[in-house]
Phi, psi and omega in degrees: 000335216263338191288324175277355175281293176340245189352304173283005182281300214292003171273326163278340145315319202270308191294342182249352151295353171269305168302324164299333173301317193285324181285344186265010170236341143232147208249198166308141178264119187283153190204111185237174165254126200266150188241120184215116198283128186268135157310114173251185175336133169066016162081006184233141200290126170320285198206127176247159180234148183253150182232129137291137228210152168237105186263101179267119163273130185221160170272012219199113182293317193276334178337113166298138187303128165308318141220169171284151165305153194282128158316359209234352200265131159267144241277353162275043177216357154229134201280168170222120173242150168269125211220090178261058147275310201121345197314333182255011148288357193291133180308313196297347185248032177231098183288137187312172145306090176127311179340119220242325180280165166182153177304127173277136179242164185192107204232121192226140171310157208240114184222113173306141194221173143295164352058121149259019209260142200260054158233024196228300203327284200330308163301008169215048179310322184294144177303325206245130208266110178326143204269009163298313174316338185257113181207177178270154189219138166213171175226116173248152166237158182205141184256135124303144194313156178047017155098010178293341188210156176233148166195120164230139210214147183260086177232156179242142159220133171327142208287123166122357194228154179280017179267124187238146110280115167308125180241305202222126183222141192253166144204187188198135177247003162253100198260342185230140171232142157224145201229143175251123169029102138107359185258155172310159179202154188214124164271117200270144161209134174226130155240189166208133187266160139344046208313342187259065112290135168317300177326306183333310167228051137307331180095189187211171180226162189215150183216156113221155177236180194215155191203132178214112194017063159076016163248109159234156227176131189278138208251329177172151181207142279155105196243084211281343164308304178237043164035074174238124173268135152266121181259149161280179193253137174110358185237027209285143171113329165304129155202172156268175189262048211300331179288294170344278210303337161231010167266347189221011174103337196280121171244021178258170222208141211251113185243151198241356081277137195281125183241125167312357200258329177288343206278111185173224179222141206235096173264135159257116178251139172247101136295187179191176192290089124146356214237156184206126160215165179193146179238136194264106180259158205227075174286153186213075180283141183235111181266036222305161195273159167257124208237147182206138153269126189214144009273166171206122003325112156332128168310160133282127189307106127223157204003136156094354186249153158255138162260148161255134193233160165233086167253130177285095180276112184222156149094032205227138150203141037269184167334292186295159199205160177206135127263120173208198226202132163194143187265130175224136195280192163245031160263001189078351159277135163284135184210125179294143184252007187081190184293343192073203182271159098285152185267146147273157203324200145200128166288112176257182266255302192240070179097297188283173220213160176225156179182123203250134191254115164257154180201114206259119186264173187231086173347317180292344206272316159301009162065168165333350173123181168170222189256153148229131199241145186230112159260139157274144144251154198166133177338298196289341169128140164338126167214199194179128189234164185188137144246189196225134190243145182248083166252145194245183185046060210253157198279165228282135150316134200301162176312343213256319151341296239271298157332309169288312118033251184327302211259327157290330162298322170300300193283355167299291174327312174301282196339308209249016103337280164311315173298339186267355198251291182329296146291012189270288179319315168298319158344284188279354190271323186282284164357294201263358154292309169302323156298254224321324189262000000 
């Protein structure tokens, strides 16, 4: 017995180093659109066609194929690319089974170039373009589900064949960040080269820029060759994590306060000697209002009188806003009083916006009084201010008052009946003792 356990531990050993084997060396089969710019009149481009395309991924180049191409894929439209970061192996890119959603891709050819721009130049200093360069070149980009991941991955292949290697992949893993008013913020971009590519220790470069309805402008640029920053002006306090940025690859930029003026889109660019990728982060800086009611205390209501109530939302950005308005008794049901008057915004000195609710209440309609409460809805999250109102001289008591009334008066009327039949009888009882003697 002891021998078949012994067989059987080492039959469940043997099955799950093979599956790990297998799994660390093929990943998802990726399903993209291949992008190819149609040339038009006069050498400028036209028009683009999306072709469907298959991207099989694996870490491990000698790995057996996992599966066959779908018979219906055309057979210049699928790839094997190797990839031992792993990267385009990531769970955001693999969509559940039966799942109707899946990561977007997009692969379009690549033609390695020069840079003049100068924290990218120093790389490519040789007069003469490395005979590495002559390949087939592509660029993928890929979105993961739910916004979990960005990737642009670089790969060369012999020119003519579906065989790829990954040399260079950005990727970021904040795709969307929101941030509130004055706190630190850190945007992720990481990448990784290829260590047996020539290209490796060339050295490298890092940009980032910031882009907002058609403004954009440079935030820090990185000459990792000749360890040079450039910064922009108007951008002091970004920097990186520079010790990171050449032991692992970590390019995210560090910003040490959220200013409404950051809120917008952030490309993080990586070079290498002729090669370029970059992923795109999304900041939203958000404030929520600050709500004040006035007057407050509230006066005391009464009947037949209107009270005016205001609250005041200040200090919120973005734009949008709700205002309203709603009363809870003292039965403890809540019941909405609407929007009131609204104000239009008003911007103050750094940025953020204000806006005011008027509301005129009708003391009889509210009973004895109760809470009043002024809501915000707003990006940054709900918020909520309440007094508390006090009405006097409230409209004639309900039936079930008025009965009740009625029935403590009636048993008063008794009462004082009796007391009174009573001194009547005592009354008369002194009077005829006395006639007897």
């Amino acid at each position: 017995m002891a021998d078949l356990s012994t067989a059987y531990t080492l039959c469940l050993v043997a099955a799950a180093c093979y599956i790990k084997a297998c799994s660390s060396s093929s990943c998802a089969v990726l399903e993209c659109w291949f992008v190819r710019e149609q040339t038009g009149r006069g050498g400028l481009s036209a028009t683009s066609s999306h072709e469907t395309s298959l991207l099989h991924i694996r870490t491990d180049r000698h790995a057996a194929e996992s599966r066959p191409a779908p018979p219906d894929s055309p057979p210049d439209r699928v790839y094997f690319i190797t990839d031992p970061s792993a990267t385009l192996c990531h769970r955001s890119l693999t969509p559940p089974s039966g799942s109707v959603e899946k990561p977007r891709c997009e692969i379009i050819p690549f033609l390695p170039h020069l840079s003049a721009l100068k924290w990218v130049a120093p790389l490519t200093d040789s007069a003469s373009s490395p005979i590495y360069l002559q390949a087939d070149w592509f660029s993928t980009s890929l979105q993961g589900l739910d916004g979990q991941l960005a990737v642009s991955t670089i790969t060369r292949a012999a020119t003519a064949t579906t065989e790829h290697d990954a040399v260079l992949s950005v990727t970021s893993t904040t795709v969307s960040v929101r941030s509130r008013l004055g706190e630190p913020v850190l945007l992720d971009c990481g990448f990784w080269v290829d260590p047996s590519s020539p290209l490796s220790g060339s050295g490298f470069a890092v940009e980032w820029r910031y882009q907002f309805r058609g403004d954009g402008r440079l935030v820090l640029a990185y000459d990792g060759k000749a360890d040079r920053v450039t910064e922009a002006r108007g951008e002091e306090g970004a920097t990186l994590d520079f010790e990171a940025l050449h032991r692992r690859g970590n390019a995210s930029l560090m910003l040490p306060k959220a200013e409404l003026r950051h809120s917008g889109l952030y490309i993080c660019t990586v070079y290498l000697p002729y090669l370029v990728a970059q992923v795109t982060v999304e900041l939203e800086v958000v404030e929520p209002p600050s709500l004040s009611i006035h007057p407050s205390p509230l006066p005391l209501a009464v009947a037949g009188q209107t009270l005016a109530v205001q609250c005041d939302a200040s200090g919120f950005a973005p734009l949008s806003l709700e205002l309203s308005w709603e009363f809870k008794g003292s039965d403890g049901e809540a019941r909405p009083l609407g929007p009131g008057s609204v104000t239009g915004h008003r911007q103050a000195w750094d940025g953020t916006y204000s806006q005011s609710s008027r509301l005129e209440l009708d003391p009889a309609a509210l009973g004895p009084g109760g809470e009043v409460t002024c809501v915000a809805g707003h990006l940054g999250g709900p918020r909520r201010a309440s007094v508390t109102l006090n009405v006097v001289g409230v409209s004639s008591p309900s039936i079930e008052d008025s009965m009740a009334m009625v029935g403590v008066a009636l048993a008063l009327y008794g009462l004082i009946q009796l007391v009174s039949w009573s001194f009547s009888s005592s009354g008369e009882a002194v009077p005829q003792g006395k006639k007897d003697e």
